[in-house]
C-alpha positions in Angstrom: 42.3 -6.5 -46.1 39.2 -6.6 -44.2 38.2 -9.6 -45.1 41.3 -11.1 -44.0 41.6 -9.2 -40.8 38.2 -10.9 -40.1 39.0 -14.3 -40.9 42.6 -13.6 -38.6 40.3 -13.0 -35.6 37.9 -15.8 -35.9 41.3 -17.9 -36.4 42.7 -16.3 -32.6 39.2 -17.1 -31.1 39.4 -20.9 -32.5 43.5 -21.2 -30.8 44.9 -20.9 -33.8 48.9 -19.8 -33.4 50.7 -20.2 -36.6 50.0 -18.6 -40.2 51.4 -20.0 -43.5 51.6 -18.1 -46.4 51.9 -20.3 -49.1 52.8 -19.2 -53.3 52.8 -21.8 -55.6 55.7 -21.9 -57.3 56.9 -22.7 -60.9 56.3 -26.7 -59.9 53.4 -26.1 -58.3 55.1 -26.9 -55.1 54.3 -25.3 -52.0 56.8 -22.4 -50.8 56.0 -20.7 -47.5 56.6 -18.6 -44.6 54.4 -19.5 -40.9 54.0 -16.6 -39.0 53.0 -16.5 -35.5 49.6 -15.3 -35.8 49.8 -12.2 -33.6 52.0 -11.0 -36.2 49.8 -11.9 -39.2 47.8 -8.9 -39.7 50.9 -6.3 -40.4 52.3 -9.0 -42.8 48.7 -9.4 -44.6 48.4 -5.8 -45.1 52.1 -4.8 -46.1 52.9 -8.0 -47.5 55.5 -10.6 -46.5 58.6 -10.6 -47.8 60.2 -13.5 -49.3 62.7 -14.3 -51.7 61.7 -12.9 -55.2 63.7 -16.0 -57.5 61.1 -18.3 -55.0 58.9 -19.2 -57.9 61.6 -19.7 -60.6 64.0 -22.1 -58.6 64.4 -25.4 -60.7 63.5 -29.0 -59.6 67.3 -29.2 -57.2 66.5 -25.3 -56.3 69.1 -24.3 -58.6 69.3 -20.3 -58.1 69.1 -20.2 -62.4 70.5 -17.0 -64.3 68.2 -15.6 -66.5 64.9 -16.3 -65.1 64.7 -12.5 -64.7 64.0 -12.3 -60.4 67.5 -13.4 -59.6 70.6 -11.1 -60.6 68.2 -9.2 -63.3 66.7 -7.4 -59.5 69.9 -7.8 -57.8 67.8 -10.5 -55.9 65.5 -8.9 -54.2 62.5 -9.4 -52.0 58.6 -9.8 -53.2 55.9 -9.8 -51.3 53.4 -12.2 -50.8 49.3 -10.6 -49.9 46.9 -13.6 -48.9 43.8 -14.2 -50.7 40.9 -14.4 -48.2 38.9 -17.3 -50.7 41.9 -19.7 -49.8 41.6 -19.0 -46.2 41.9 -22.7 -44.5 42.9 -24.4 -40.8 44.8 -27.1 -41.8 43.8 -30.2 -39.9 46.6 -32.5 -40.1 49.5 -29.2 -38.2 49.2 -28.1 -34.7 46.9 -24.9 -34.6 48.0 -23.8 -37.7 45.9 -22.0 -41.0 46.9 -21.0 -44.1 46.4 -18.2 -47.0 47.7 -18.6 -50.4 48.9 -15.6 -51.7 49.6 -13.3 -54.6 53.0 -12.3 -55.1 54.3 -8.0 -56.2 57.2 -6.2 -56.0 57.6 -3.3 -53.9 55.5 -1.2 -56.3 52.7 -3.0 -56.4 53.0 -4.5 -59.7 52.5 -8.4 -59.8 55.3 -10.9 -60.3 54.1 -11.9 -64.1 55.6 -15.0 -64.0 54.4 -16.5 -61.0 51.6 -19.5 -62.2 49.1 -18.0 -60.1 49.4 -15.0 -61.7 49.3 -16.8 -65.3 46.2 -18.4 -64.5 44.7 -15.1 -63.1 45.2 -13.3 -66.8 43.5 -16.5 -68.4 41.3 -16.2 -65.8 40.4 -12.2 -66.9 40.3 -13.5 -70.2 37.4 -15.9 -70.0 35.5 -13.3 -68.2 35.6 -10.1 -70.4 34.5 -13.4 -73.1 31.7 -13.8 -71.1 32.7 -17.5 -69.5 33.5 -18.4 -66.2 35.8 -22.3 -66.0 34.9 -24.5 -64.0 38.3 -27.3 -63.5 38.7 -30.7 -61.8 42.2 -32.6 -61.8 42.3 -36.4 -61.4 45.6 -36.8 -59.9 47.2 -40.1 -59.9 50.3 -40.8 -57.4 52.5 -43.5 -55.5 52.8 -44.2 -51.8 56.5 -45.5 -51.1 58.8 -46.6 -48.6 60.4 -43.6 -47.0 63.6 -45.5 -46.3 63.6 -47.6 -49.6 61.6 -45.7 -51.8 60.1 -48.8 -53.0 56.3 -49.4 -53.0 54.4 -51.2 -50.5 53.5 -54.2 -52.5 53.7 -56.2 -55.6 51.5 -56.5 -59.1 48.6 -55.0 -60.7 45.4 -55.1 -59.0 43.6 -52.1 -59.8 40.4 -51.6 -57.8 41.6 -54.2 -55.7 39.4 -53.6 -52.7 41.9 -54.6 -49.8 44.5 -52.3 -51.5 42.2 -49.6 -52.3 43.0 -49.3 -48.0 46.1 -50.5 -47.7 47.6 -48.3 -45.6 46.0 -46.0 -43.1 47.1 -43.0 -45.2 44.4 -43.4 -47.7 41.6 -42.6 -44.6 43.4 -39.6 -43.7 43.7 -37.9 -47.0 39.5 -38.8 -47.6 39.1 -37.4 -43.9 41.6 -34.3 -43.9 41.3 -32.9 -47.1 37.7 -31.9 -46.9 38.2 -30.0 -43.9 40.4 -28.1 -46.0 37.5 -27.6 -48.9 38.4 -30.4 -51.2 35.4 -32.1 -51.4 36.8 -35.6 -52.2 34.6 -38.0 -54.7 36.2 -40.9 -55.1 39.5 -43.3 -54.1 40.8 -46.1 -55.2 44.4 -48.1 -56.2 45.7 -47.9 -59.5 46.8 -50.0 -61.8 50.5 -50.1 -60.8 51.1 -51.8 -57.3 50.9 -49.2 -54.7 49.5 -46.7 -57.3 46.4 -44.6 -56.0 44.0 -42.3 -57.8 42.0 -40.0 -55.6 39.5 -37.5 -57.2 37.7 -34.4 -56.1 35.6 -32.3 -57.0 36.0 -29.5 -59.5 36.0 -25.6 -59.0 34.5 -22.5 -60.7 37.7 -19.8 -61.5 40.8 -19.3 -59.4 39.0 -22.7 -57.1 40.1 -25.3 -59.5 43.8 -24.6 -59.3 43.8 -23.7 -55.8 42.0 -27.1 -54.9 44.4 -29.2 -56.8 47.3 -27.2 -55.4 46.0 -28.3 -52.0 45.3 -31.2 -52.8 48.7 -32.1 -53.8 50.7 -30.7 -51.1 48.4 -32.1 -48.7 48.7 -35.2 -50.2 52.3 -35.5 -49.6 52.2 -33.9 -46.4 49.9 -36.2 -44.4 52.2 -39.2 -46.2 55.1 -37.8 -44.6 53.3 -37.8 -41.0 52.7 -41.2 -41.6 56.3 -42.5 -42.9 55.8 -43.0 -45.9 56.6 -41.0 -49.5 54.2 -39.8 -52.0 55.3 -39.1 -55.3 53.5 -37.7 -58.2 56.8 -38.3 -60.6 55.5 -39.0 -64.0 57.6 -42.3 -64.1 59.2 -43.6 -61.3 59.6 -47.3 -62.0 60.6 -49.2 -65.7 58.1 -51.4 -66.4 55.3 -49.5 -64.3 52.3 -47.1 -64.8 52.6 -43.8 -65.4 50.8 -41.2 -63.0 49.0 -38.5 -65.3 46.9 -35.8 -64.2 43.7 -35.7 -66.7 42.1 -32.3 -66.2 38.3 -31.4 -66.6 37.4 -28.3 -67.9 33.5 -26.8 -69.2 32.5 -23.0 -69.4 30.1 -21.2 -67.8 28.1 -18.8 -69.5 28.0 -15.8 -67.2 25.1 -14.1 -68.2 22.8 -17.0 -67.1 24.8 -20.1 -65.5 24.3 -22.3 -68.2 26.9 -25.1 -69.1 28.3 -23.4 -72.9 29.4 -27.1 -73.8 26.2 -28.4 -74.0 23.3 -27.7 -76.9 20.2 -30.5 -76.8 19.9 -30.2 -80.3 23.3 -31.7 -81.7 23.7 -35.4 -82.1 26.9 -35.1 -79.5 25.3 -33.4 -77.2 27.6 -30.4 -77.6 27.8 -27.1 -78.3 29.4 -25.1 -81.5 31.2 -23.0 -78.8 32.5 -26.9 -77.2 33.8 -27.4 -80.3 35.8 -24.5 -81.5 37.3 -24.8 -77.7 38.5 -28.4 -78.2 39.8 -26.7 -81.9 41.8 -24.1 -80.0 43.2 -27.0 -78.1 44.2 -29.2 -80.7 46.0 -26.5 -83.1 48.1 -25.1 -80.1 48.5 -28.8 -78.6 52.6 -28.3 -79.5 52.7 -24.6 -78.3 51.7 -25.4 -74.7 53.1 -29.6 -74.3 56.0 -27.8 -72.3 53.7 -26.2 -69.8 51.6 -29.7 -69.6 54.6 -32.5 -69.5 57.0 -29.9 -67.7 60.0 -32.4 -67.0 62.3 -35.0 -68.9 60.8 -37.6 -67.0 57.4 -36.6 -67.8 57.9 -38.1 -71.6 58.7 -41.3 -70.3 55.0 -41.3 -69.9 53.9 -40.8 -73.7 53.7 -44.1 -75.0 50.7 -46.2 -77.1 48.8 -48.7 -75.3 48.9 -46.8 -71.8 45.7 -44.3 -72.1 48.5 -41.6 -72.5 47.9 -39.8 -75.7 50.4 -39.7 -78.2 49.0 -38.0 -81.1 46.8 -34.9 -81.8 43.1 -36.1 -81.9 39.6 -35.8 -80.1 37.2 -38.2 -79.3 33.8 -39.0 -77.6 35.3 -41.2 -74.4 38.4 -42.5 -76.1 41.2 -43.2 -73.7 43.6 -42.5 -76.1 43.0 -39.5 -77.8 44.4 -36.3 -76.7 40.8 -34.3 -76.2 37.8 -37.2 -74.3 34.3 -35.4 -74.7 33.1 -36.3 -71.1 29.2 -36.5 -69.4 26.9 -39.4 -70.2 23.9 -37.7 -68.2 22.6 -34.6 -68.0 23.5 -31.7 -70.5 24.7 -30.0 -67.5 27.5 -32.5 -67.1 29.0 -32.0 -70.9 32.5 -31.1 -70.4 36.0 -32.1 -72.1 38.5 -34.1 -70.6 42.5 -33.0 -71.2 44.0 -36.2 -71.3 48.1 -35.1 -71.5 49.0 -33.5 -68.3 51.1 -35.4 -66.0 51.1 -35.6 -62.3 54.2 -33.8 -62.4 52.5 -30.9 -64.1 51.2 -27.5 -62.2 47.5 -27.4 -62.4 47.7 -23.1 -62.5 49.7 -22.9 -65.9 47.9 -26.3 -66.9 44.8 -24.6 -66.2 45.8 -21.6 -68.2 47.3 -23.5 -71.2 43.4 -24.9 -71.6 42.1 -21.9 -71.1 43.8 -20.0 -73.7 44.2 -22.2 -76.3 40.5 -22.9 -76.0 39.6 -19.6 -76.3 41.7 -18.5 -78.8 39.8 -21.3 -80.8 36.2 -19.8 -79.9 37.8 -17.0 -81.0 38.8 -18.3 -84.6 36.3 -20.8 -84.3 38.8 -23.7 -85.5 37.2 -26.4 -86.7 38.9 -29.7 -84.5 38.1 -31.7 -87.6 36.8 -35.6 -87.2 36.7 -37.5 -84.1 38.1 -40.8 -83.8 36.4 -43.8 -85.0 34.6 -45.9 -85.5 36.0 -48.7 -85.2 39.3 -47.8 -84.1 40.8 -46.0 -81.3 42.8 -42.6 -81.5 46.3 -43.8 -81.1 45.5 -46.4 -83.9 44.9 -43.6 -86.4 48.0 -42.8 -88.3 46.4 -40.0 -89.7 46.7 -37.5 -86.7 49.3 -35.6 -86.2 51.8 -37.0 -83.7 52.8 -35.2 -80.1 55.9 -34.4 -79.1 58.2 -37.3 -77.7 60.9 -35.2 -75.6 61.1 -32.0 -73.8 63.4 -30.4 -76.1 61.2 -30.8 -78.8 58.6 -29.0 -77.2 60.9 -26.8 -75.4 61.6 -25.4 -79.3 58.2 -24.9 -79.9 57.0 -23.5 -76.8 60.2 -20.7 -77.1 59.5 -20.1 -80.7 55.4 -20.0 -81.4 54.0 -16.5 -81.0 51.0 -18.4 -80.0 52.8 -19.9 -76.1 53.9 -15.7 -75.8 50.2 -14.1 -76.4 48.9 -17.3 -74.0 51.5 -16.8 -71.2 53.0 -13.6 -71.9 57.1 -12.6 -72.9 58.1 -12.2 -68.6 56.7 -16.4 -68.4 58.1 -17.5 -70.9 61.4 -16.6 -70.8 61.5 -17.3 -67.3 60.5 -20.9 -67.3 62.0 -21.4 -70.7 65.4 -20.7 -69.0 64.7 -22.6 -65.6 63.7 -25.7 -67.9 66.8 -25.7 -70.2 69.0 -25.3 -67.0 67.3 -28.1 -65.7 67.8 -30.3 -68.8 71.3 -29.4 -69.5 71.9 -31.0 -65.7 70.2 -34.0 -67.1 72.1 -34.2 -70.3 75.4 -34.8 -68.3 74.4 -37.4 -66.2 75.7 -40.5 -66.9 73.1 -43.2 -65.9 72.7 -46.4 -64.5 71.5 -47.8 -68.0 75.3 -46.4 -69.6 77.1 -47.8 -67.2 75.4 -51.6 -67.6 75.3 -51.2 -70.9 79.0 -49.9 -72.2 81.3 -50.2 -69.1 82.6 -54.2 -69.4 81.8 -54.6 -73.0 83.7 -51.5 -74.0 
């Protein structure tokens, strides 16, 4: 409390007025309360109260049974207590800062199933295994039309240096979002007209998620200053690119800094320990595909020929496989590239999935098997095992394999287990646009 007390009275020296406290919830959208700033120290210390079914509402905010913080408390209050490390003014609000924050009941005892709180246990888990994760996220997203959600201009021109700056929202996010400690590397448009792909840099622990958190909200934030929508759907147009959401991942060995991926001495340039991870990740690839493609639309995205990965496979910079060994320089640069999140996913529980499974392989020391090629690409193999194509599918799996419940624990998974099927059974009876041209005249 100290620290944050501190960081509150450096904030009133600088003007600032307003505090948010921000929890990420299940979506890894941005819920929050601002709090004039005279009144932020009493909230910091007691913790402020919010709603406790915050973190489980579905994609409309449905208030879903079952999800264990709605009728199961008789809907009551948690508390949300800043983290000091996330401390940040954010540049693009008048005299406002933020904290994001923890979330526990009244007693004390955290809200399990908050993602924060998931990565936080993987998190513990790595350390007391003597690793510390370092994580990047290479979001892709659209800018669109806020009154026609349609984007700003026609065909494929990726790298296209004029639309790489199309619209002064691209300068504000490479400004802005540094202020905020998201140190941005590098921008540029995507394949799909008025697609963009803006990467940062990674983070060691609890960083990683909480810069891509940021990074996200901001993103859409600063859009909607400027007029404009940006979406991180997984599919928002037929006939366009997907927007995916690889995520970087290495381990740090704790006891002397060194990158446990690497090892000079094999042929790949990595490490026994690199391998069993990328093992742990293939063998639970089905147990965790609900946490990583979290929505319907999401699947839309799985499809050959689109450097989406389709099957369950590994490979030294292949596009298509599910696993891309990463670093062509140093040894200190090894690291493994998870190529199936979508940039509808929420980089906490993706962040945990990796973790977990990956461990749980150095633990067994799971052999991934053979890497693609030569000669032929992952998706080309017929041989690996194929991925889920629907969020059912993986739903099944993600309820039923002991290995999801050890990763994520019983109070997650039945939480977003619920808020997902909710969600899906709202999908199943919509009748579409596709039904209606299809069957209405002809039948």
């Amino acid at each position: 409390m100290s620290d944050v007390a501190q960081i509150l009275e450096e904030w009133g020296e600088r003007g600032i007025r307003w505090v948010r406290f921000e929890l990420p919830d299940m979506h890894g959208i941005s819920r929050s309360k601002t709090v004039p700033i005279e009144h932020a120290g009493r909230f910091a210390e007691r913790g402020l109260n919010m709603y406790g079914g915050a973190a489980v509402l579905d994609t409309a905010d449905s208030v879903v049974p079952g999800t264990l913080y709605n009728e199961e408390v008789a809907y009551r209050d948690q508390l949300l207590f800043p983290d000091p490390d996330t401390a940040a003014v954010v540049p693009w609000m008048d005299r406002t800062a933020r904290f994001i924050c923890d979330a526990r009941w009244q007693d004390g005892t955290p809200l399990e199933a908050t993602p924060r709180q998931v990565f936080r246990r993987a998190l513990e888990k790595a350390r007391s295994m003597g690793y510390e994760p370092v994580m990047g996220s290479e979001f892709e997203f659209y800018l669109l039309d806020a009154e026609t959600k349609q984007p700003l201009f026609g065909d494929f021109h990726i790298f296209n240096t004029i639309r790489n700056d199309w619209v002064p929202t691209i300068r504000r996010i490479l400004a802005e979002l540094p202020e905020m400690g998201v140190s941005i590397i590098t921008a540029n448009c995507e394949y799909a007209a008025s697609q963009w792909e803006i990467n940062f840099a990674p983070g060691r622990g609890l960083e990683g998620p909480d810069k891509a958190f940021t990074f996200k909200n901001g993103v859409k934030e600063i859009a909607r200053q400027d007029g404009l929508i940006a979406t991180f759907m997984s599919k928002p147009f037929v006939g366009s690119s997907g927007s995916g959401c690889h995520t970087h991942m290495s381990l740090v060995r704790t006891e002397d800094g060194a990158n446990a991926f690497a090892d000079a001495d094999d042929p790949l340039g990595i490490s026994e320990t690199c391998r069993h991870f990328i093992g742990g990740l293939l063998r639970y690839a089905k147990a965790i595909d609900a946490v990583v493609l979290p929505t319907v639309n999401c699947y839309r995205r799985r499809r050959t020929h689109t450097f989406s990965p389709t099957n369950i496979s590994w490979g030294i910079e292949d596009r298509s496989a599910l696993v891309r060994v990463k670093g062509h320089g140093p040894l200190e640069s090894r690291h493994i590239e998870f190529r199936a999140p979508t940039a509808m996913s929420n980089p906490y529980l993706v962040g945990a999935a990796m973790l977990q499974a990956g461990l749980r392989g150095i633990e067994e020391k799971i052999d991934p098997g053979r890497p693609s090629g030569p000669g032929t690409v992952a998706e080309e193999d017929p041989s690996f095992e194929k991925l889920p194509t629907s969020l059912l599918e993986s739903l099944g799996t993600f309820e039923t394999d002991p290995a999801a419940r050890g990763f994520f624990g019983e109070e997650f998974v039945t939480a977003y287990a619920t808020m997902r099927r909710h969600e899906l059974a709202r999908f199943n009876d919509w009748v579409t646009d596709w039904e209606r041209n299809e069957y209405l005249e002809a039948y």
